[in-house]
N, C-alpha and C positions, 0 to 999 in steps of 0.2 A: 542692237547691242545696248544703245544708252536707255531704252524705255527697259530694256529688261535688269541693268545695273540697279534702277532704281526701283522695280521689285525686288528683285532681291535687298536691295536695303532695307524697306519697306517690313518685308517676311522675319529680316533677325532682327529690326531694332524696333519694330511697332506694326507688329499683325494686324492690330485694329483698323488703321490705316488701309482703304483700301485705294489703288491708283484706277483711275477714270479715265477709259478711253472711249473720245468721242467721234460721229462721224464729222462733227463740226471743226475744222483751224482752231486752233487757238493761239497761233502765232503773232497774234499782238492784242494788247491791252482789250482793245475795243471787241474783235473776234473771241476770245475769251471770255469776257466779261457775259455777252452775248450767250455763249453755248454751256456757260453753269449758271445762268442768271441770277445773278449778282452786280452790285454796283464797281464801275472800272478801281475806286480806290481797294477792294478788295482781292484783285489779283494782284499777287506778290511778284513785280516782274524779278529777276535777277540779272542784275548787270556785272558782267565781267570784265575788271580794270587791272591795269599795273599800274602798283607803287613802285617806282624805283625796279628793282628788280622781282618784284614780289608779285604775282598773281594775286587778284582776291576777288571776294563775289560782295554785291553789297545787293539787298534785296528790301525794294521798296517796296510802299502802293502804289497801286499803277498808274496812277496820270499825276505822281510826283518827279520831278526832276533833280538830279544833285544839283548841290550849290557848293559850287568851286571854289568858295572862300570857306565856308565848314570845311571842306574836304582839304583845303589848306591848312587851315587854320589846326585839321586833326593831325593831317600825316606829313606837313611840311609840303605837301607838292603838289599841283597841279593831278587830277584824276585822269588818265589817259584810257579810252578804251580799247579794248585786243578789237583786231580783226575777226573776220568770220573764221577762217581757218583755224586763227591763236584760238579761238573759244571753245573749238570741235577740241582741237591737241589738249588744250588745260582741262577740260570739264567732261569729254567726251559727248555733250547733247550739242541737238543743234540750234542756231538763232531760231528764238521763239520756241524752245523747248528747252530752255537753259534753267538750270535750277541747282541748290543746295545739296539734293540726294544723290547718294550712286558714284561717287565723283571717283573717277581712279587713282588720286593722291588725293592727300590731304589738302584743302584749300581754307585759307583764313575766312572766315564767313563772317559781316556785316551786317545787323536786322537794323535798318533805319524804323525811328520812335514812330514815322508814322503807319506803323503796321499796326501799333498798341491801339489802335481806334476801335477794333475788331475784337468779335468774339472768333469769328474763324478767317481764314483767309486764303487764298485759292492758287497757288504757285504752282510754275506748268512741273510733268512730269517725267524729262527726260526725250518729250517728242514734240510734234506741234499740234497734236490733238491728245493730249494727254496733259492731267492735271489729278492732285490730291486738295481734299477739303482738311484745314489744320488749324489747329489755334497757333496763332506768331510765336506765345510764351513755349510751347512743344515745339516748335518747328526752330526756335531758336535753342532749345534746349538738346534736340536731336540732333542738330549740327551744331555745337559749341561756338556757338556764333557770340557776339559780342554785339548788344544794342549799343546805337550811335546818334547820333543826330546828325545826317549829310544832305537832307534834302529839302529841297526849298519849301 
């Protein structure tokens, strides 16, 4: 269901886009990184937090970590992250296949600056072998995300 939400997002808002499944995991940075060969800052991981009562996705490079004083310093509080369960119910993908696309509500999207290092960048695709290749500025532009500075 969630690798297919995000074809289908894929087919109405950017055909060109094609999603990549592989026989390879790509459930963490290093696994990923690996089976599209590419360097780990190029995988766009997506982290799913609450503000307050607020769900949101903040989507980094991958071997960047928040920094819980930007993250304060932006939204007043401390970044808390959902459980596995919270991530499947808000996002519908699962850990290590969480991502921007497809989503069944609307969710606030976050592009942290350091994705702008890139010409493309490689964000999973709704499953854990599953990934699209994307420039950050379209992948921020397709999901009305909001560049940030959050990570260290």
């Amino acid at each position: 269901m969630s690798l297919e939400s995000v074809r289908s997002f894929f087919a109405e808002k950017a055909p060109d886009i094609d999603v990549i499944v592989t026989d390879a995991s790509s459930a963490t940075v290093a696994l990923a990184a690996e089976a599209h060969g590419v360097e780990p800052d190029q995988i766009a991981k997506t982290i799913c937090l609450r503000i307050g009562d607020e769900v949101v996705l903040v989507v980094a490079a991958g071997t960047k970590r928040l920094d819980n004083r930007k993250f304060k310093d932006r939204f007043g509080v401390k970044p808390r992250m959902l459980g596995a369960e919270e991530v499947v119910e808000a996002t519908s993908h699962p850990v290590g296949g969480v991502c921007p696309f497809g989503l069944p509500n609307a969710l606030k999207v976050y592009c942290d600056v350091s994705l702008q290092s890139f010409d493309q960048v490689v964000p999973a695709a709704g499953a854990t072998n599953s990934a699209v290749h994307i420039a950050p500025s379209r992948m921020a532009e397709l999901t009305n995300a909001e560049w940030a500075d959050l990570c260290q």
